[in-house]
N, C-alpha and C positions, 0 to 999 in steps of 0.2 A: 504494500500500500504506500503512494504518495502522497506528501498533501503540501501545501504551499497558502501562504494569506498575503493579502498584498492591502491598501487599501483602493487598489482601483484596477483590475482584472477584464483584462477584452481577450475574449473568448467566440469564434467565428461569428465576429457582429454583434456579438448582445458584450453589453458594459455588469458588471458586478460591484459593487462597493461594498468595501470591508467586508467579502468573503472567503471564505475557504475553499478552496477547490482540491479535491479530493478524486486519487483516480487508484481503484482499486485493483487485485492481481488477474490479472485475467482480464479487464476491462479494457475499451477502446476509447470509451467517452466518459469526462469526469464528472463527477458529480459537485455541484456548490452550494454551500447555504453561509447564512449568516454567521459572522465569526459573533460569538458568544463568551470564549473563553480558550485561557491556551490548551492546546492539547501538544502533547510529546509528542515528538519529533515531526513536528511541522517546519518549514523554514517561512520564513518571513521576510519580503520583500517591499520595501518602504517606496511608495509613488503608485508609477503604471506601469504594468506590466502586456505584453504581450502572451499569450498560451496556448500553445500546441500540444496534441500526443504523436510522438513519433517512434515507434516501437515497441507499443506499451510502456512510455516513460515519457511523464512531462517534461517539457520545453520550455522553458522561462525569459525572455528577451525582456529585458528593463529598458521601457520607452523612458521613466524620466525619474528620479532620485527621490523627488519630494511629494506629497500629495495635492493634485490639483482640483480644484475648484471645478464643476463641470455639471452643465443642467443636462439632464437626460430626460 
């Protein structure tokens, strides 16, 4: 299991704020929900990020360092 939190997640077109994305063993597609609380071994990623699965393993590309402001 992966899991990564960022506070602002683009994931093919749709935007996520302060969630968790979560991609299980076996899986192709991750699952996200509200981050609520830390959980072990999650890494964390401060701003925007980009997120791919590419062989059953997330792909993480940091669009920007800090967290931005953004109406969706």
């Amino acid at each position: 299991m992966q899991r990564i939190f960022s506070h602002h997640i683009i994931y093919c077109g749709r935007h996520y704020l302060n969630h968790v994305a979560q991609l299980d063993d076996h899986s192709t597609i991750p699952s996200f929900y509200p981050f609520k609380n830390e959980i072990h071994s999650t890494r964390f990623y401060s701003g925007t990020v980009s997120l791919t699965v590419v062989d059953g393993h997330l792909v993480v590309k940091q669009l920007s360092a800090e967290a931005l402001p953004i109406s969706l």
